[in-house]
Structures are given as C-alpha cells and as structure tokens.
C-alpha positions as CSV (number, residue, x, y, z in Angstrom):
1,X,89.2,101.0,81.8
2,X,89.1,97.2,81.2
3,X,90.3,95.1,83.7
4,X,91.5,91.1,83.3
5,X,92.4,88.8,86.2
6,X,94.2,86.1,85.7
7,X,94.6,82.8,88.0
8,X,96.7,80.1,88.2
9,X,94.4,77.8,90.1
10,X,93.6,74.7,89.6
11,X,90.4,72.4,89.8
12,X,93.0,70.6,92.2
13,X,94.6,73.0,94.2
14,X,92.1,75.5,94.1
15,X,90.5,77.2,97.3
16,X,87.3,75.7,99.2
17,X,85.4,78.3,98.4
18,X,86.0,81.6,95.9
19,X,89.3,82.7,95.5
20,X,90.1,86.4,97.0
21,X,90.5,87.2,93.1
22,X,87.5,85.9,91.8
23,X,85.7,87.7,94.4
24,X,87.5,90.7,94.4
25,X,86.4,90.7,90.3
26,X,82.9,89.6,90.9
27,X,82.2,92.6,93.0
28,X,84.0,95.3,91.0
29,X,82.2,94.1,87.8
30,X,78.5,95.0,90.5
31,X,80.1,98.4,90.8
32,X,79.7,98.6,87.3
33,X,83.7,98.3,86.1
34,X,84.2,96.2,83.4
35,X,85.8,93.5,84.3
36,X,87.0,89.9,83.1
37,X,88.3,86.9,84.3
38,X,91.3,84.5,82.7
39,X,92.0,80.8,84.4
40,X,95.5,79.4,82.6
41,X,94.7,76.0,83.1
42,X,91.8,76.2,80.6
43,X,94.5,76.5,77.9
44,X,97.0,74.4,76.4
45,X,95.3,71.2,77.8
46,X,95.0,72.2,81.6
47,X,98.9,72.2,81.3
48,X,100.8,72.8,84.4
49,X,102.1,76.6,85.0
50,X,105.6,75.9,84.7
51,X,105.2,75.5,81.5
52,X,101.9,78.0,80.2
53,X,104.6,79.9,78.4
54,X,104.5,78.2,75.7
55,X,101.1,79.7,75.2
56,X,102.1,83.0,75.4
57,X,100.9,84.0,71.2
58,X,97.3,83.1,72.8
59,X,97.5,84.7,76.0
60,X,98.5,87.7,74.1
61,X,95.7,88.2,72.1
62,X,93.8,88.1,75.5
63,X,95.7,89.9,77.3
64,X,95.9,92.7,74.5
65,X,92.5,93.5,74.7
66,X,93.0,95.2,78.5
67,X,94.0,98.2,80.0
68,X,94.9,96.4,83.4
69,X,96.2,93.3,84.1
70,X,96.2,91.3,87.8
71,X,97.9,88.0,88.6
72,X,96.9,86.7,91.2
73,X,99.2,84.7,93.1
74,X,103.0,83.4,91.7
75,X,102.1,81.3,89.0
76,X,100.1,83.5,86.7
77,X,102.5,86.4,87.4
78,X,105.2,84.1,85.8
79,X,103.6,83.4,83.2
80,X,102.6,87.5,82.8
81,X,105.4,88.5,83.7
82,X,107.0,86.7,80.6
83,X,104.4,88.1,78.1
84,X,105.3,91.8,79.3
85,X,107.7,92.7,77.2
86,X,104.8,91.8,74.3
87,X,102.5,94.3,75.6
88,X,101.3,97.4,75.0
89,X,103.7,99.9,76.7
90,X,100.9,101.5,78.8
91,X,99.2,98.2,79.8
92,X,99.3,98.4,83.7
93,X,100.3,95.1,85.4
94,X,99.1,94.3,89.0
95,X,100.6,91.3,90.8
96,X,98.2,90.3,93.4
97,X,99.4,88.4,96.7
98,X,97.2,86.4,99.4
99,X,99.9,84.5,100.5
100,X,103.2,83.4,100.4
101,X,103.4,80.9,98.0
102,X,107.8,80.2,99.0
103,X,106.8,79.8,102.9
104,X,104.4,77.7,102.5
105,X,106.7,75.3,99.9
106,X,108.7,74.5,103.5
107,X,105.9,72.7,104.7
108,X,106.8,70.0,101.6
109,X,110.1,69.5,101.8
110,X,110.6,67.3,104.1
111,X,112.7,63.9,104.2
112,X,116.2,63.8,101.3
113,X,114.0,61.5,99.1
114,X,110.8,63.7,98.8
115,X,110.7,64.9,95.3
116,X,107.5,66.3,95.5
117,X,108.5,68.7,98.4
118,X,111.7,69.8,96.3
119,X,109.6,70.8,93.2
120,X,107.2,72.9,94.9
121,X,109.9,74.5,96.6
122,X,111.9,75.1,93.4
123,X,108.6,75.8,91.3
124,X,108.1,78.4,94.4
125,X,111.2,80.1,94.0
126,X,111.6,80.0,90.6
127,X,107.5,81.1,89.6
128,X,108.3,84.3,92.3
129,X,112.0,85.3,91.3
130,X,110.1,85.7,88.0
131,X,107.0,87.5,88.9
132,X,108.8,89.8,91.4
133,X,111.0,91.4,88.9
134,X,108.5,91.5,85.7
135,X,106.1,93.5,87.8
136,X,106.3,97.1,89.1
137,X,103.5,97.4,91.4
138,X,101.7,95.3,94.1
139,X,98.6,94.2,95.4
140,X,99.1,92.5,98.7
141,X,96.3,91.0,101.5
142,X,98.1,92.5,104.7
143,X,100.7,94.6,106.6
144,X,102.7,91.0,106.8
145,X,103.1,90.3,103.4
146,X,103.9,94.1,102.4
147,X,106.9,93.2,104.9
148,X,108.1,89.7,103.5
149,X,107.9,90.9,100.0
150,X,109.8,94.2,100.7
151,X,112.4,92.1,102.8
152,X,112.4,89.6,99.9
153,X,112.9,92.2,96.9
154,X,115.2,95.6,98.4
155,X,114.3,96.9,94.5
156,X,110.8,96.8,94.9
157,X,109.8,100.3,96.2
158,X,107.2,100.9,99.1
159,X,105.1,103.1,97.8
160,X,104.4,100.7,94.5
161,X,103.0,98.1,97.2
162,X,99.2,98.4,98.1
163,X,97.8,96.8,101.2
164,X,93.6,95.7,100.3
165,X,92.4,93.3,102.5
166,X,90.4,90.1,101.9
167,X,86.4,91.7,101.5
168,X,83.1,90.0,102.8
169,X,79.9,90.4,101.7
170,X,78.2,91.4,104.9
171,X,74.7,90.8,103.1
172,X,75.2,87.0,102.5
173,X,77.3,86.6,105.5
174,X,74.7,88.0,107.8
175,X,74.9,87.3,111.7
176,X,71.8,85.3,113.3
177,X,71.7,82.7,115.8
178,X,74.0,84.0,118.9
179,X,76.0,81.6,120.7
180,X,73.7,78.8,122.7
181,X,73.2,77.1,126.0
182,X,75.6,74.1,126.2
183,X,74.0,70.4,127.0
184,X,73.9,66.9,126.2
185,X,71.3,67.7,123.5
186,X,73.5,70.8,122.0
187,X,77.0,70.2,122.8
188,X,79.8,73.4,123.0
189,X,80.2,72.8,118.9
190,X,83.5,74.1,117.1
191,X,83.2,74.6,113.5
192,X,86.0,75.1,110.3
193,X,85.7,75.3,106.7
194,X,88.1,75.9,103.7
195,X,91.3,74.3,102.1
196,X,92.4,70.8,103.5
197,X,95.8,72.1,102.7
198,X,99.0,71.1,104.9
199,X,100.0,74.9,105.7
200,X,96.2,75.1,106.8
201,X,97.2,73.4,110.5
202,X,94.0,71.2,110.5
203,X,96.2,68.1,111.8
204,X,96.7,70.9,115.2
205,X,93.1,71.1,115.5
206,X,92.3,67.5,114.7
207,X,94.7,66.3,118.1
208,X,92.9,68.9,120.0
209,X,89.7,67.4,119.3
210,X,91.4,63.8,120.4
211,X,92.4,65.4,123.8
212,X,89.1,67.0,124.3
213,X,87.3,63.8,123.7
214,X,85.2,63.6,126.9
215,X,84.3,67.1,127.2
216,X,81.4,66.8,125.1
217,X,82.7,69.4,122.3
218,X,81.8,68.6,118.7
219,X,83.7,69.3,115.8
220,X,82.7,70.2,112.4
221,X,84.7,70.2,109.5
222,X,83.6,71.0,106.2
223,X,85.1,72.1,102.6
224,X,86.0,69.0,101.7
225,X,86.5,67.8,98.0
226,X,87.6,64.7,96.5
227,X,91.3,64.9,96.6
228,X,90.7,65.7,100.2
229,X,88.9,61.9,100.5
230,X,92.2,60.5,102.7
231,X,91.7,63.3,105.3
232,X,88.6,63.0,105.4
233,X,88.4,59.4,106.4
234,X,90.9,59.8,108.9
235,X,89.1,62.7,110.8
236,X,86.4,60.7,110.8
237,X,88.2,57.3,112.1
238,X,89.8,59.1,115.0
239,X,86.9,61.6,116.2
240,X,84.5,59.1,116.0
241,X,81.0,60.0,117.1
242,X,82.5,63.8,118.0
243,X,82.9,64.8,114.7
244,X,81.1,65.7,111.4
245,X,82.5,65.7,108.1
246,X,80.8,67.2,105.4
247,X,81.5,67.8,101.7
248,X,81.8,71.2,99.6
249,X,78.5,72.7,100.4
250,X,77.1,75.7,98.4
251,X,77.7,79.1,100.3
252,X,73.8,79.5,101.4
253,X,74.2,75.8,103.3
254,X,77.9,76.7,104.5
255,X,76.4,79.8,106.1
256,X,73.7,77.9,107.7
257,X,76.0,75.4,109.2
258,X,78.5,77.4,110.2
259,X,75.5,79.5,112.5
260,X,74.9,76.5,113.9
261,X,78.5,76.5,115.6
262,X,79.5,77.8,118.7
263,X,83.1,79.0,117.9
264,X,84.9,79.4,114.4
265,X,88.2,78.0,114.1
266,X,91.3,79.6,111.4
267,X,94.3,77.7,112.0
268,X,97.5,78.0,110.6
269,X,100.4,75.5,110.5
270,X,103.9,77.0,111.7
271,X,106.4,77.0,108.4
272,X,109.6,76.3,108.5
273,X,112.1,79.1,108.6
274,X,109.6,81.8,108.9
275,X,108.8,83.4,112.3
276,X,105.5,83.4,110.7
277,X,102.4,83.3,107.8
278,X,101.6,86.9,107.1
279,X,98.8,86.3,105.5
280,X,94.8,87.4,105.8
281,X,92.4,84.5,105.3
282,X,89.4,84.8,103.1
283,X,87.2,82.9,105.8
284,X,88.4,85.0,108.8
285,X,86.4,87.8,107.8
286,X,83.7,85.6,106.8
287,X,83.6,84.2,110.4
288,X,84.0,87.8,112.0
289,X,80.6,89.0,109.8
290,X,78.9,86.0,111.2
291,X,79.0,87.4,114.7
292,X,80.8,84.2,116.2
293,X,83.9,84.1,118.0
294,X,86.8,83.2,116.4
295,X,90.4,81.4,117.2
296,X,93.1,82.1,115.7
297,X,96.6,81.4,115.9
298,X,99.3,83.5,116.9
299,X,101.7,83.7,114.4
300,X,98.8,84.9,111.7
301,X,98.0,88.3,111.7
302,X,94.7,88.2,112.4
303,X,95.8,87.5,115.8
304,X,96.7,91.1,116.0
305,X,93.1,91.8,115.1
306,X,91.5,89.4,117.3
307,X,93.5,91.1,120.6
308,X,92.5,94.4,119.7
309,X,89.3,94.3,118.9
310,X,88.4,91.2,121.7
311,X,87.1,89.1,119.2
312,X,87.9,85.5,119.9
313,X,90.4,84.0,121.1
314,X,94.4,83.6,120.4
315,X,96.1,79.8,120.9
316,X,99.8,79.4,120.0
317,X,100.4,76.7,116.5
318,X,100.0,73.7,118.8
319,X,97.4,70.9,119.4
320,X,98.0,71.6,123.4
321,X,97.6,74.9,122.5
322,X,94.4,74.5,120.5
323,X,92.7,72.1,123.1
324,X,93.1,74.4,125.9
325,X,92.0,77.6,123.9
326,X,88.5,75.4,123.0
327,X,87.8,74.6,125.9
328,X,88.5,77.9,127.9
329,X,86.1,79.4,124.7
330,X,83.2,76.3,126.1
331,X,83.8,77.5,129.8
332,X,83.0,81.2,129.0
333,X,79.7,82.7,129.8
334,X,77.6,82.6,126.5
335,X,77.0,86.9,127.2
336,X,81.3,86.8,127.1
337,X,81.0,84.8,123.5
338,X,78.3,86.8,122.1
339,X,80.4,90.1,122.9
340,X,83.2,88.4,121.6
341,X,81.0,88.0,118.0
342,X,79.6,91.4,118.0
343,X,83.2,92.9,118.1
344,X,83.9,91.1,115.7
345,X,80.7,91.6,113.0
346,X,81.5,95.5,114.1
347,X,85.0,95.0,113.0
348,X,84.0,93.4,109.7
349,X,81.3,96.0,108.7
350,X,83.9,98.9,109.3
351,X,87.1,97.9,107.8
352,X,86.2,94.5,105.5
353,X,83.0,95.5,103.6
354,X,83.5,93.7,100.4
355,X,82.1,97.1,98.6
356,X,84.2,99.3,100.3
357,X,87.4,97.0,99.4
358,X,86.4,97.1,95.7
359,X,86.2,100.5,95.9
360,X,89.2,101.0,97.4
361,X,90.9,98.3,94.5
362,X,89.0,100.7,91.8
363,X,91.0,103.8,92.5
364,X,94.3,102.4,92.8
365,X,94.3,100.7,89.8
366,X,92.5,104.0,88.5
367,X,95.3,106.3,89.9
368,X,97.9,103.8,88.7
369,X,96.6,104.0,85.0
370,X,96.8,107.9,85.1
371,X,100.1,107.9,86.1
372,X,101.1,105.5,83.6
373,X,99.3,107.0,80.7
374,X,100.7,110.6,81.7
C-alpha cells in the first residue's frame, strides 16, 4: 500500500521540533512501507488553509496516486475532507489528531475587540465541523482525545477511533548523565524545550522561576524561533542571570543540553471551558527516554502516567504550583531523582518505542484497507 500524509503546518506555526506526523512517516518509510509526505502550504503560494480548496484539481492528482490518506491535525482534514467525494471509492482516509485544535482556540479569544482570538476560534470550529464528518475513521494521540472527540461527534463510532501514542526513538534519545550533585558551581538546573505557544503554559513556569530566584535553580529554555523573538527577550529580561535562552538547536545538540539538566519540565496552560488538554506531547516521551525526571501538570494526561509509574513529579496549572513542585524536585535526594528517571526510560522502552508505534500504525491502516477493499 502507498501511504501520503498530509500537514497543514506552517513555517510559522509549526512545532519546535518534528511534528508527530512527520515522524510517525519517517519511521514507517525505515520499516520499509512506502510512504510520502504532502505540506499544503507549499501550494497555491503558501496560502492560508481556509482557503487550500481552491486547490483541490492539484491536490487531486496527488492525492490520487495513494491507497491511504492521513491528515494530520484540522486543517488538512478540511481541506481532504472536501476532496473526498473526488476520490477513488476505496481510497482509505485517516484523520490524525495530537491535539485539540477547538480547546486550544479559547486561549485566544480573549477581550470583545480581539479579532485575532475570534478567527482562530471560528477557523477551529469551522476547519473541525468539516473534517469530523468527511472522515470515517481516526487516529488519535491518547485515551483523552478518544473521549473529547467521541463526546464532540455522538455519530462517530468507537471502534473507528484508534488510540497510537506519540513514539521516541530510544536510540537517539538515549539516557546518560544521571542527575548531579547540587552547588554553587552546578546549580539544581530545570530545563524545557518545544513550542513557545500560549496553550504551552511557559508564562506558569516563567513566574515560578521569578519566585525561586534565590534558590540558586537555573532555568533553560530552548526551541526558540524567530517569531518567538518577543518571548524570548522577556524571559531573558526578567530571569536575569538565572536563565538561559537558546535558539532551535539541531536534535544531537538539544539532546546534549537537555542531559545536562536536572529536571524536565512539560507544561500545559489550563483552557478555557475544558476541565482539561487531553493531549500526549511529543517531548514527554522524549524526556522520559532521557532517564530524567519529569513535571507535568495535572490536567494533562501524562500526569496519569507520571503517578503510576513514579516518574516525576505532578504540580497543578499554576506558577505557585510550579515553584513549589521545582523546588520539592531540588530538595530530593539525587538516588530519589535518578529512580524517578529510570521509571520513566523503563516506561518509554515498553510502551513508546517509536518502532513499535509504527508498527502498531502499519497494521491498522493495513486492516483498515482490507476491510475497505472487501
């Protein structure tokens, strides 16, 4: 079978790092499927989504030339979901969710004059009502958003929703340097990388870092691009000498640094109307392969994960909440935190093995595509 995967990212709203699609069909293509990859803002000028549809005679011929299909994320599986009835009838369409593209369009609309805010929520609403009901079957990164999008859609039936969870390559992410000895020389260091993104939570993380000020904790933030220039300086400007910023770094160099840290940080911002974000970062099961501790926060569900398996730490969505999680994490004995990290690397080889998710991706689409062509 040939298999196309089609994004909607952007060079400007694109992840920090590789996107759970592009990795997902970088590692299937090394298992030796065959295997393509489609970004929609390389045509019609770099055009936003809303209106890629216009493209749709060229997308065609593209999309013709595939047995399977996978959007990832709302705005491609708009725009796919518009080109279906075009296809050929046994063409198998996959819509592939990391996150939840609606909740996170609260965090933007705030204030009655902020237009920006209303459009992503009306582009967010409009891009899924489209994309939920042109596709028939689901890929989704957790239990969480299985639940959201079968509260959101009563049509959409359970067993056409698959749960595969963000892989890591335990080879390139392997675990090294364990936790160190605290000093003056080596201070208790806390370290995050990826998207500079509101529904991110970094502002939570960056006032817990003012309230630990003279506890001789150092934070390290890195991922960021040049849009992300603004934050940037203002980290900088208010963590003074306990902070260091650094740029996108290439993946050997982001491993390195973040080795170098004593606790790994995935925060997420509380949205709006939601009890919570059931999503399944990319970069938490990076951070759990690297053998470090991690915090999370507690309306995420890797917070279920990081309970169970005692591998980090769990802090509710608040600065307060943040500060006095770090700092109970620099107070615990470095044999606590290294346990902490092995729990965690032993979680990642068992149930996040980017091979093994690839696999597991391979024979549902596989399964799905007999069915179909029965």
């Amino acid at each position: 079978m040939r298999i196309l995967f089609v994004s909607s990212w952007t060079p400007k709203n694109a992840p920090a790092y590789e996107s759970r699609i592009v990795n997902i069909e970088k590692y299937c293509r090394k298992l030796g499927a065959d295997t393509s990859r489609l970004f929609l803002w390389k045509l019609f000028f770099g055009s936003p989504v809303i209106v890629q549809p216009l493209n749709i005679p060229f997308i065609l011929r593209f999309l013709r030339q595939f047995d399977v299909v996978i959007a990832e994320g709302n705005g491609s599986a708009y725009v796919l979901a518009l080109t279906k009835p075009l296809l050929r009838s046994n063409t198998l369409l996959i819509y592939d969710m990391h996150n939840d593209a609606l909740a996170e369009s609260y965090l933007f609309e705030k204030g009655r004059f902020n237009l920006e805010g209303y459009f992503r929520g009306a582009n967010a609403r409009l891009t899924e009502y489209i994309g939920f009901n042109g596709f028939d079957h689901f890929a989704v990164a957790s239990q969480g958003l299985k639940h959201n999008l079968l509260d959101r859609n009563p049509c959409i039936q359970e067993e056409n929703v698959e749960v595969i969870l963000n892989g890591v390559d335990l080879e390139l992410f392997k675990s090294q340097n364990l936790t160190t000895n605290n000093s003056q020389e080596h201070p208790f260091t806390v370290a995050y990388s990826g998207s500079y993104a509101e529904y991110q939570g970094i502002e939570n993380v960056v006032k817990a870092a003012e309230i630990l000020r003279d506890k001789n904790i150092h934070f390290k933030f890195m991922g960021f691009r040049k849009e992300d220039l603004a934050i940037k300086t203002d980290i900088k400007n208010r963590l003074k000498e306990n902070v260091t910023c650094l740029d996108w770094l290439p993946k050997d160099e982001l491993i390195s640094e973040l080795r170098q840290s004593d606790v790994l940080v995935s925060p997420s911002a509380q949205c709006a109307g939601y009890s919570g974000r059931a999503v399944f970062p990319t970069k938490f099961g990076e951070f759990l392969a690297l053998a470090k501790p991690v915090i999370v926060t507690s309306i995420d569900e890797t917070s279920t994960i990081v309970e169970r398996f005692d591998c980090g730490f769990v802090c509710k969505p608040t600065s307060e909440s943040f500060a006095e999680t770090i700092l109970n994490a620099k107070q615990s004995p470095k044999d606590v935190l290294n346990l902490k990290g092995y729990n965690g690397r032993r979680f990642a080889e068992a149930e996040l093995d980017i091979n093994l998710i690839c696999k597991k991706y391979l024979k549902f689409l596989d399964k799905l595509l007999k069915q179909k062509t029965v």
